[in-house]
VEXFI-728983 format. One record per residue: chain; residue number from 1; x, y, z of N, C-alpha, C, O in turn. Coordinates in steps of 0.001 Angstrom, whole numbers, plus 500000, padded with zeros to 6 digits. Example, Ala and Ser with C-alpha at 12.3 -4.5 7.8 and 13.67 -1.06 7.14 Angstrom:
// residues 2
+-------+-----+--------+--------+--------+--------+--------+--------+--------+--------+--------+--------+--------+--------+
: kette :  nr :    n.X :    n.Y :    n.Z :   ca.X :   ca.Y :   ca.Z :    c.X :    c.Y :    c.Z :    o.X :    o.Y :    o.Z :
+-------+-----+--------+--------+--------+--------+--------+--------+--------+--------+--------+--------+--------+--------+
:     A :   1 : 513190 : 494310 : 507800 : 512300 : 495500 : 507800 : 513200 : 496700 : 507800 : 514236 : 496681 : 508465 :
:     A :   2 : 512850 : 497750 : 507080 : 513670 : 498940 : 507140 : 512900 : 500030 : 507870 : 513409 : 501138 : 508039 :
+-------+-----+--------+--------+--------+--------+--------+--------+--------+--------+--------+--------+--------+--------+
***
This chain:
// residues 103
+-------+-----+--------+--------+--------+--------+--------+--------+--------+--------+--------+--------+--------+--------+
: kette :  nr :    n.X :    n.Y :    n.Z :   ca.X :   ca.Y :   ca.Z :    c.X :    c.Y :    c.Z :    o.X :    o.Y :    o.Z :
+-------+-----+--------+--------+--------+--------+--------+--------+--------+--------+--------+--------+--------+--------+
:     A :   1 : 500854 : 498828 : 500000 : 500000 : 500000 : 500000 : 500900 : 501235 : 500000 : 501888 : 501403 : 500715 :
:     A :   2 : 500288 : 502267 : 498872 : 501862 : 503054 : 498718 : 501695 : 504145 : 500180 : 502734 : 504607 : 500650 :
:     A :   3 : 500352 : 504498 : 500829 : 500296 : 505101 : 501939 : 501371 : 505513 : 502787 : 501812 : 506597 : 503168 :
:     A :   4 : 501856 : 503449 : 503091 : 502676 : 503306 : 504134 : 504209 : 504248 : 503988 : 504846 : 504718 : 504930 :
:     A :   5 : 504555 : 504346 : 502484 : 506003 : 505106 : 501763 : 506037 : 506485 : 501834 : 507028 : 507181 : 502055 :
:     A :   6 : 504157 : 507074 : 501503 : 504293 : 508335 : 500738 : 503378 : 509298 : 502240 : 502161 : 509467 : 502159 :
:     A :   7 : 503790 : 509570 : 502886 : 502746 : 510121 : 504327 : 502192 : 511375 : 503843 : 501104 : 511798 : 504234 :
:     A :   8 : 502781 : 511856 : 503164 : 501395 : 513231 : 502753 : 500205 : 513120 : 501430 : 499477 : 513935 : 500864 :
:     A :   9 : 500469 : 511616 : 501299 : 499031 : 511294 : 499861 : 497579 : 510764 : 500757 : 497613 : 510684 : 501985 :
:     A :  10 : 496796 : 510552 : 500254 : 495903 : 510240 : 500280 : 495490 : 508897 : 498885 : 495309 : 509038 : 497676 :
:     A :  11 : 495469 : 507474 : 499914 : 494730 : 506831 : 499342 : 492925 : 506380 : 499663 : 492536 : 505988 : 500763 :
:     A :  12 : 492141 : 506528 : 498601 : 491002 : 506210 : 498572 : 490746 : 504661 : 498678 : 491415 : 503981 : 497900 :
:     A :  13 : 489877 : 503988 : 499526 : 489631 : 502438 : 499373 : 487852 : 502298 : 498854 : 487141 : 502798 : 499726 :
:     A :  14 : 487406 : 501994 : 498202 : 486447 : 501775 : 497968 : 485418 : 500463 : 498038 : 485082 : 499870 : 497012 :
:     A :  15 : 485116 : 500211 : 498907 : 485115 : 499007 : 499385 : 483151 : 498548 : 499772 : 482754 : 499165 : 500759 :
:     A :  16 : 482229 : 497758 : 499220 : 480874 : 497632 : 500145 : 481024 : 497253 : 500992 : 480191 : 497544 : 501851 :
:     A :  17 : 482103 : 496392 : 501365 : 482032 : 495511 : 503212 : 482360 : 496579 : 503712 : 483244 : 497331 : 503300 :
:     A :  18 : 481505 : 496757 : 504860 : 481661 : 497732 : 505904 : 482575 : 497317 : 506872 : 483319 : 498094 : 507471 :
:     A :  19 : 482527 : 495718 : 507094 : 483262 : 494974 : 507932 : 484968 : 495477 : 507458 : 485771 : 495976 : 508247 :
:     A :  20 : 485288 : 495141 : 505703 : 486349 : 494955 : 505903 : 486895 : 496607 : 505953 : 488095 : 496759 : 506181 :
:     A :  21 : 486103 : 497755 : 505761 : 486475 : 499134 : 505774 : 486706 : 499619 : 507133 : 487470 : 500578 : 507248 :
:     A :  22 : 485943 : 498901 : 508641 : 486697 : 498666 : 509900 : 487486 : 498291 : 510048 : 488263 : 498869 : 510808 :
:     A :  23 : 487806 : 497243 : 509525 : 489331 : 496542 : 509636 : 490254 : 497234 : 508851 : 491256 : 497251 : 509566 :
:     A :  24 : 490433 : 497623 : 508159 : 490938 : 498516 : 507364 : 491616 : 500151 : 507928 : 492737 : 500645 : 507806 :
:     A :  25 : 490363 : 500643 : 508562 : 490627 : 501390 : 509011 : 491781 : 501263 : 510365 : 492902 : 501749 : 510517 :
:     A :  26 : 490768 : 500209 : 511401 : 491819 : 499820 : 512589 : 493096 : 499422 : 512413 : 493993 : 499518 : 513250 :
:     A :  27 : 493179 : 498974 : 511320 : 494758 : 498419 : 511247 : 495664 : 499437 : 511241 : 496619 : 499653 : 511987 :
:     A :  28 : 495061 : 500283 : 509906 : 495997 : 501981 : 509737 : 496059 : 502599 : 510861 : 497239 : 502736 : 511184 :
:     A :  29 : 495149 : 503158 : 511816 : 495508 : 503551 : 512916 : 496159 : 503209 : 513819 : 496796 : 503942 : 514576 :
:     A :  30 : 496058 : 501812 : 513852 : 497137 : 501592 : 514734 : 498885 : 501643 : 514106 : 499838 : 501470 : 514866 :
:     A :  31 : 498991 : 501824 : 513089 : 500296 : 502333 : 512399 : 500554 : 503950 : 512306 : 501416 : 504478 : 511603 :
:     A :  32 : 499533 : 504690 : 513249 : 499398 : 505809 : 512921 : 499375 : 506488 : 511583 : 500017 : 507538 : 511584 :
:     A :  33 : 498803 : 506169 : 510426 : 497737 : 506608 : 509832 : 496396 : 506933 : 509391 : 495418 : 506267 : 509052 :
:     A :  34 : 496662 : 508196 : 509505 : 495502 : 509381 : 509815 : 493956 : 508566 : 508787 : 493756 : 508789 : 507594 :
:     A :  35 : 493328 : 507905 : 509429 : 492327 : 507036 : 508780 : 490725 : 507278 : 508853 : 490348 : 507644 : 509966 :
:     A :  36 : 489804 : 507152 : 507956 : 488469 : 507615 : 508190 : 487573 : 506387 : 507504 : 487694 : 506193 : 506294 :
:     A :  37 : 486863 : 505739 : 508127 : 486010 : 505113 : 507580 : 484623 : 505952 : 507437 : 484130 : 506291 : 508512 :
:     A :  38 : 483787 : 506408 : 506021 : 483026 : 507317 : 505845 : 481829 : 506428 : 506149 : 481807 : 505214 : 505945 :
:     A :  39 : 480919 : 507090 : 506613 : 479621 : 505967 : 506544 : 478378 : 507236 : 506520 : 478661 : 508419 : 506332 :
:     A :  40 : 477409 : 506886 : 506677 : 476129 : 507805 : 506533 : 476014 : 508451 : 507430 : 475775 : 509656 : 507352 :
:     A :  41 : 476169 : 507745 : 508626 : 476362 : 508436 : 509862 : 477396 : 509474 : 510412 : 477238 : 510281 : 511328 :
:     A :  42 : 478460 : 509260 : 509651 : 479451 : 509926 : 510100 : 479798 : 511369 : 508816 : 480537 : 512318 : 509079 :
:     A :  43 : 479346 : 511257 : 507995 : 479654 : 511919 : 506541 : 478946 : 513239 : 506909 : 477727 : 513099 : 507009 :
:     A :  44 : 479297 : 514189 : 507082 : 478567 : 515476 : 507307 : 479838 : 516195 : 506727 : 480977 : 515742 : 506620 :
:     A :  45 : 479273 : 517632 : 506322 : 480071 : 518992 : 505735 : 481255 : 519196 : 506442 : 482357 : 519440 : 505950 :
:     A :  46 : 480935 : 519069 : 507779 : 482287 : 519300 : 508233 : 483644 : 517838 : 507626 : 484744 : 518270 : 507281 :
:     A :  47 : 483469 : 516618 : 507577 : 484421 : 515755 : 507385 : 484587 : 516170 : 506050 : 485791 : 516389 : 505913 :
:     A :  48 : 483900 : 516422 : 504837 : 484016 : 516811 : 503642 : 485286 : 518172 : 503978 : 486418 : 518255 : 503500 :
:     A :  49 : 484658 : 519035 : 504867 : 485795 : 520461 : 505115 : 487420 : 519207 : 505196 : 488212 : 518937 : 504293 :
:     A :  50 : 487388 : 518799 : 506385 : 488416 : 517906 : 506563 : 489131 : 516908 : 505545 : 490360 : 516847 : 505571 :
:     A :  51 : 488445 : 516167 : 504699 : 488745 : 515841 : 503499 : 489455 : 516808 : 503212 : 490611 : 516788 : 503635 :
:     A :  52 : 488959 : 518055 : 502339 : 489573 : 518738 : 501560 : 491009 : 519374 : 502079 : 492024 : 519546 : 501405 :
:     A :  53 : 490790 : 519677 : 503506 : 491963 : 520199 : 503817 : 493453 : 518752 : 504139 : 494627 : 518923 : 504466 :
:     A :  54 : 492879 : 517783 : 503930 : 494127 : 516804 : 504065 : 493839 : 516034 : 505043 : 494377 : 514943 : 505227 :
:     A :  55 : 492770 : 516642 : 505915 : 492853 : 515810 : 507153 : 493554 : 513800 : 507729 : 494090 : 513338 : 508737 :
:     A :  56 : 493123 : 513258 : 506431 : 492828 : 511556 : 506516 : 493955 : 511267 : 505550 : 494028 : 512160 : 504706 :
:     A :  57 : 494745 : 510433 : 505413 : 495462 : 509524 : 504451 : 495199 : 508613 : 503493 : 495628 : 508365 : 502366 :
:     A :  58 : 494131 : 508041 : 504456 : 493132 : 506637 : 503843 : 491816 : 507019 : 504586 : 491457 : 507229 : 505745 :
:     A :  59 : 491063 : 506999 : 502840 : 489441 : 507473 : 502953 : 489323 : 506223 : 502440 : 489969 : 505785 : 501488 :
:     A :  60 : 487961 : 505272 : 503483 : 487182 : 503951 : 502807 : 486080 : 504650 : 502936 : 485633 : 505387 : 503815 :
:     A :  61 : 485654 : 504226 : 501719 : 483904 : 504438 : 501370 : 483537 : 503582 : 500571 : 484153 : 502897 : 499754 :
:     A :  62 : 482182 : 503677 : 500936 : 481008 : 502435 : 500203 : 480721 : 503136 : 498895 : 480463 : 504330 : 498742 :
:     A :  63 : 480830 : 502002 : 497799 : 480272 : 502577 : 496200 : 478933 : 503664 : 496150 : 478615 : 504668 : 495512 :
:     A :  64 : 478362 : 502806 : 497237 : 476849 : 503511 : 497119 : 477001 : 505076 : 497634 : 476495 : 505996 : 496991 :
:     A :  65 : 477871 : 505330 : 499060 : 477780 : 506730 : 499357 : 478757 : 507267 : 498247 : 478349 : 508178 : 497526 :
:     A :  66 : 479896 : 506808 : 498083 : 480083 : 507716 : 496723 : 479851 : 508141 : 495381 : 480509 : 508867 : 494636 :
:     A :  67 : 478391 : 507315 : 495179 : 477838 : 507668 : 493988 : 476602 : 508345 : 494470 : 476022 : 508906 : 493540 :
:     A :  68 : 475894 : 508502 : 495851 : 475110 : 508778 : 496246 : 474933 : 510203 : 496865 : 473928 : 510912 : 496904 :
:     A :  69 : 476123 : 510407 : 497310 : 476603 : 512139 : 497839 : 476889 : 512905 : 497243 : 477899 : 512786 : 496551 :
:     A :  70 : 476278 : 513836 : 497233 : 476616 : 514846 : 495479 : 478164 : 515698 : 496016 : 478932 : 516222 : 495208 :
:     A :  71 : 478370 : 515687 : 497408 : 479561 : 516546 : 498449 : 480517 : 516079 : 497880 : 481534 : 516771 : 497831 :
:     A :  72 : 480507 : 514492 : 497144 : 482033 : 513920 : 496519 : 482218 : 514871 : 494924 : 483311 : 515373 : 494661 :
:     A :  73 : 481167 : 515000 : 494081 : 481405 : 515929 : 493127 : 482090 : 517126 : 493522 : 483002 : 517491 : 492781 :
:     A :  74 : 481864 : 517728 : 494417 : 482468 : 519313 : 495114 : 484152 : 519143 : 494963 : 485008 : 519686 : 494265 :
:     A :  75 : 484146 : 517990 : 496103 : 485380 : 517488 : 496422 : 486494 : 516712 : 495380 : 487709 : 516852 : 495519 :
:     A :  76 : 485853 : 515843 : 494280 : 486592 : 515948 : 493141 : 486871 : 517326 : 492384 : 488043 : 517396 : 492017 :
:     A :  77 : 486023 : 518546 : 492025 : 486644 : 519283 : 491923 : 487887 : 520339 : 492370 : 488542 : 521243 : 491851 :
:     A :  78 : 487792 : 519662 : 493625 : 489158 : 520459 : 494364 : 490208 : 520196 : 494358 : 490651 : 519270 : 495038 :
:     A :  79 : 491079 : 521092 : 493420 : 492394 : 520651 : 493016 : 493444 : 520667 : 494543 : 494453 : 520042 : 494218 :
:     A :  80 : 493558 : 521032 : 495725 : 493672 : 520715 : 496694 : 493810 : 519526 : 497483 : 494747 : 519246 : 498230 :
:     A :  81 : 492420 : 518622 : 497156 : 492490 : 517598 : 497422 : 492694 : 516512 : 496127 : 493045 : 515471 : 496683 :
:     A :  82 : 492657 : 516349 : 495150 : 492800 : 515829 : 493860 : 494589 : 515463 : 493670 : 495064 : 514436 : 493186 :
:     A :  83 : 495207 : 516446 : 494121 : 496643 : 516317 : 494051 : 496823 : 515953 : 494856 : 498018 : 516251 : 494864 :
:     A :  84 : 496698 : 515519 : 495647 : 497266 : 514258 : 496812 : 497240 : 513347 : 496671 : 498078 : 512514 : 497014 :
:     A :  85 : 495444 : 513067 : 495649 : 496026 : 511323 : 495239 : 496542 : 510910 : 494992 : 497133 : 511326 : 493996 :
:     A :  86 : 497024 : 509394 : 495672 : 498493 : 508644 : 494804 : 497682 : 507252 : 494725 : 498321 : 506340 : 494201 :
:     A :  87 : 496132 : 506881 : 495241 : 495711 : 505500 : 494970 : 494382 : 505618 : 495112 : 493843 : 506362 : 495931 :
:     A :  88 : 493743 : 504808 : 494232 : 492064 : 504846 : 494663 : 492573 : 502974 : 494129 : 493364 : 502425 : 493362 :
:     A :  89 : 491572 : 502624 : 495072 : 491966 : 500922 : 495630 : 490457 : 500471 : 495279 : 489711 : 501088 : 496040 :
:     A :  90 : 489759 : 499671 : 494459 : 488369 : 499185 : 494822 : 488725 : 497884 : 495044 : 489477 : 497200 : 494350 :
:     A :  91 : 488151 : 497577 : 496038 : 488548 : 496437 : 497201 : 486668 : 495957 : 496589 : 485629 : 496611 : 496501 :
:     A :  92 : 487000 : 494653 : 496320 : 485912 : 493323 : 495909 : 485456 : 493917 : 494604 : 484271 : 493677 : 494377 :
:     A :  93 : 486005 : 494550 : 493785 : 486212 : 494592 : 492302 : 485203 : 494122 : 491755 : 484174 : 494755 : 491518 :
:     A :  94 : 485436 : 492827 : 491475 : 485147 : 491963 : 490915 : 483213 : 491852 : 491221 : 482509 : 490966 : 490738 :
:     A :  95 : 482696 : 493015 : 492141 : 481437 : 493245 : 492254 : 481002 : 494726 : 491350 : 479923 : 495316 : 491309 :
:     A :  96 : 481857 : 494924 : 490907 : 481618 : 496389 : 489998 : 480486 : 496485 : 488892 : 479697 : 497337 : 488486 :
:     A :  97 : 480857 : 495007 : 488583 : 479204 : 495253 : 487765 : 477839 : 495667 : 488699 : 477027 : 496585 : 488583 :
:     A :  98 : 477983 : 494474 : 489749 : 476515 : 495042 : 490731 : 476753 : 496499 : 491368 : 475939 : 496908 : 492196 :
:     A :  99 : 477631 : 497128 : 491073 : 477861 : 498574 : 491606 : 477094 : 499580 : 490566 : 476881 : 500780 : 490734 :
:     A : 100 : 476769 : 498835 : 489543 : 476283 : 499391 : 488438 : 476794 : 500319 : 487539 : 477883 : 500628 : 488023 :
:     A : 101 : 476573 : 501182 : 486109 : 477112 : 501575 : 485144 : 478187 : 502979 : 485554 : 479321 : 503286 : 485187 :
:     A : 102 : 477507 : 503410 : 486194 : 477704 : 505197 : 486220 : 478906 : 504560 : 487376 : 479564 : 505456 : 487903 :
:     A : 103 : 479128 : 503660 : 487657 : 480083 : 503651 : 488441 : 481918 : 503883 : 487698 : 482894 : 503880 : 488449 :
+-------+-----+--------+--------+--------+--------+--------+--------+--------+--------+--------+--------+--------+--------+
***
């Protein structure tokens, strides 16, 4: 995971198991990287503010909230946060068709 090499990027995980986007997350933190598992509950304007400003290293999110939150359009436009990427990861792939087209 290039995360672990590059400490000021931001990799994206894209993942439907919620399970494995906990685990995911817990593991990075305990390596001290700055980690956010996004969920419905937790996704408000302010973490989007935080996003943009760098806050997280590794963002996991579910296909559905990121095709579902119009706040990720905003946030792809921000060349701010856009240049940090160094990985977008879709973790169980191989379900992308059931993620459907626009994905």
């Amino acid at each position: 995971m290039p995360i672990l090499f590059i400490k000021h990027g931001i990799v994206i995980v894209v993942t439907p198991l919620k399970i494995l986007g906990n685990q995911f997350a817990s593991i990075f933190k305990e390596r001290h990287i700055r980690s956010i598992l996004m969920t419905a509950a937790n996704t408000t304007n302010e973490l989007f503010k935080e996003l943009t400003e760098g806050h997280y290293n590794l963002i996991i999110v579910s296909p559905k909230l990121l095709l579902n939150d119009s706040r990720f359009d905003t946030l792809w436009g921000k060349k701010k946060f856009t240049n940090k990427i160094i990985n977008i990861v879709l973790d169980e792939a191989h379900v992308i068709q059931e993620w459907g087209g626009s994905f």
